[in-house]
TIMI-366017 format. One record per atom (N, C-alpha, C): residue in one letter; x, y, z. Coordinates in pm, whole numbers, plus 50000, padded with zeros to 5 digits. Layout:
<rs>
AXYZ
...
</rs>
This chain:
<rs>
X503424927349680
X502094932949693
X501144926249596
X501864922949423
X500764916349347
X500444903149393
X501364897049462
X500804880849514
X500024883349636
X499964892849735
X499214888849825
X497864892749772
X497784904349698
X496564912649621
X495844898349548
X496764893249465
X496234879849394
X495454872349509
X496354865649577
X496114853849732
X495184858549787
X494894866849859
X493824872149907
X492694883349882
X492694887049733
X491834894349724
X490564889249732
X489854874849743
X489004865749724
X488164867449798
X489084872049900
X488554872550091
X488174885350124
X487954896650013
X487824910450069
X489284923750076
X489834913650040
X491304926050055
X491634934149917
X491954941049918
X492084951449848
X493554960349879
X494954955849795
X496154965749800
X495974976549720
X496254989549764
X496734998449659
X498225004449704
X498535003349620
X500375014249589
X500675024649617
X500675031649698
X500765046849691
X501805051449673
X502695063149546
X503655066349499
X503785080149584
X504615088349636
X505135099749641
X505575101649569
X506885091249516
X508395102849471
X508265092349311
X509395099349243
X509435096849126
X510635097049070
X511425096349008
X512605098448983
X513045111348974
X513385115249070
X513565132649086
X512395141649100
X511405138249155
X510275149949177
X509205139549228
X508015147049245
X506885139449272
X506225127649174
X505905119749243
X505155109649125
X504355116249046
X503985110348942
X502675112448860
X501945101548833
X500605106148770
X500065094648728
X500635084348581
X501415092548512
X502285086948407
X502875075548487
X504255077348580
X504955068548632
X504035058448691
X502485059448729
X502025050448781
X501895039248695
X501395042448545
X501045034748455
X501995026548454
X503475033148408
X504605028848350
X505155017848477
X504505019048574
X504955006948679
X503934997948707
X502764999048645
X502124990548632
X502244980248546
X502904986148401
X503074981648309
X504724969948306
X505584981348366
X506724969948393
X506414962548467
X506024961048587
X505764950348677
X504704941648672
X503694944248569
X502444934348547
X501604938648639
X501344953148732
X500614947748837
X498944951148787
X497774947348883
X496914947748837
X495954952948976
X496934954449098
X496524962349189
X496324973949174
X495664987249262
X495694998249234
X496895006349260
X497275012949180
X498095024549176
X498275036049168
X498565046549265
X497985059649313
X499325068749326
X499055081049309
X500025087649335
X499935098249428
X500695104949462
X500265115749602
X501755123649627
X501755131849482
X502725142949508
X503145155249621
X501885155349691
X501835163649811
X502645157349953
X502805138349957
X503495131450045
X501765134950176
X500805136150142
X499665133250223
X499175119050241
X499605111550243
X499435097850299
X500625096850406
X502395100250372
X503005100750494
X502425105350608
X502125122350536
X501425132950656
X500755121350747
X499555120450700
X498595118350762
X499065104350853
X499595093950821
X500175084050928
X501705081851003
X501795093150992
X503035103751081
X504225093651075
X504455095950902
X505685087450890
X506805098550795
X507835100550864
X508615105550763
X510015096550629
X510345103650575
X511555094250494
X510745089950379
X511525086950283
X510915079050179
X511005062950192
X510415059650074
X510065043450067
X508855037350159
X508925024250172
X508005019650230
X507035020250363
X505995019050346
X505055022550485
X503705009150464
X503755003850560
X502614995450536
X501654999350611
X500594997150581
X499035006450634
X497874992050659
X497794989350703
X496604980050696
X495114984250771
X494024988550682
X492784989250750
X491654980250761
X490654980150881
X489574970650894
X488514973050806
X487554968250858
X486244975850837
X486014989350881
X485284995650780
X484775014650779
X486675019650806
X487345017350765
X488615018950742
X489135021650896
X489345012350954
X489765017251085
X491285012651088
X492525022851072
X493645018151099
X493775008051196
X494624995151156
X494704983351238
X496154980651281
X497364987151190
X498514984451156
X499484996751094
X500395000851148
X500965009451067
X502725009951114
X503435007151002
X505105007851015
X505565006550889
X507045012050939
X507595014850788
X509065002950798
X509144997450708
X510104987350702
X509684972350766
X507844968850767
X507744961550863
X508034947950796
X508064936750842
X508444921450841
X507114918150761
X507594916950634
X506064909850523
X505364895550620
X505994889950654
X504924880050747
X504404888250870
X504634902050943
X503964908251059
X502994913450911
X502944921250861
X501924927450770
X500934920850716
X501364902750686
X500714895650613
X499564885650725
X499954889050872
X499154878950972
X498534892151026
X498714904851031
X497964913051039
X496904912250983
X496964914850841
X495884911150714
X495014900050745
X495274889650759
X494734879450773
X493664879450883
X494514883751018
X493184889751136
X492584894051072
X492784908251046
X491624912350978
X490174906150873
X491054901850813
X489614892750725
X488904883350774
X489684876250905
X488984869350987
X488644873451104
X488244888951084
X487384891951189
X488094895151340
X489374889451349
X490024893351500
X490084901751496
</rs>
């Protein structure tokens, strides 16, 4: 996520992280820091103890979900476990307008 955030933030893109879980309970904003901090990142990092980002893009299970929106945030993309090059030529439409 920090290399594509790096690679293409130039162009308008913008990653953020969204945490649910935490090591035994809901994320916090503590654990956000503390993974910002181990991993160097410099993307945004969010937390969402309620699991209202699953809710809302009707994904259950933990771990990964990729979300990609357009302009005025119009969902463009949404799966969980998807292929970093389907997520990453997704993205790319997007900034170029397809």
């Amino acid at each position: 996520m920090q290399k594509r955030q790096d690679t293409l933030g130039a162009q308008g893109f913008t990653s953020v992280l969204v945490i649910g879980d935490g090591a035994g309970g809901p994320a916090t904003a503590t654990l956000c820091k503390e993974l910002k901090a181990k991993y160097k990142l410099t993307l945004t990092v969010v937390y969402d103890p309620t699991q209202a980002f699953k809710k809302h893009f009707g994904q259950a299970g933990p771990n990964e979900i990729n979300v990609v929106l357009g302009a005025g945030g119009v969902v463009k993309y949404v799966k969980r476990y998807a292929a970093q090059s389907e997520v990453l030529a997704t993205i790319e439409a997007v900034l170029s307008g397809k």
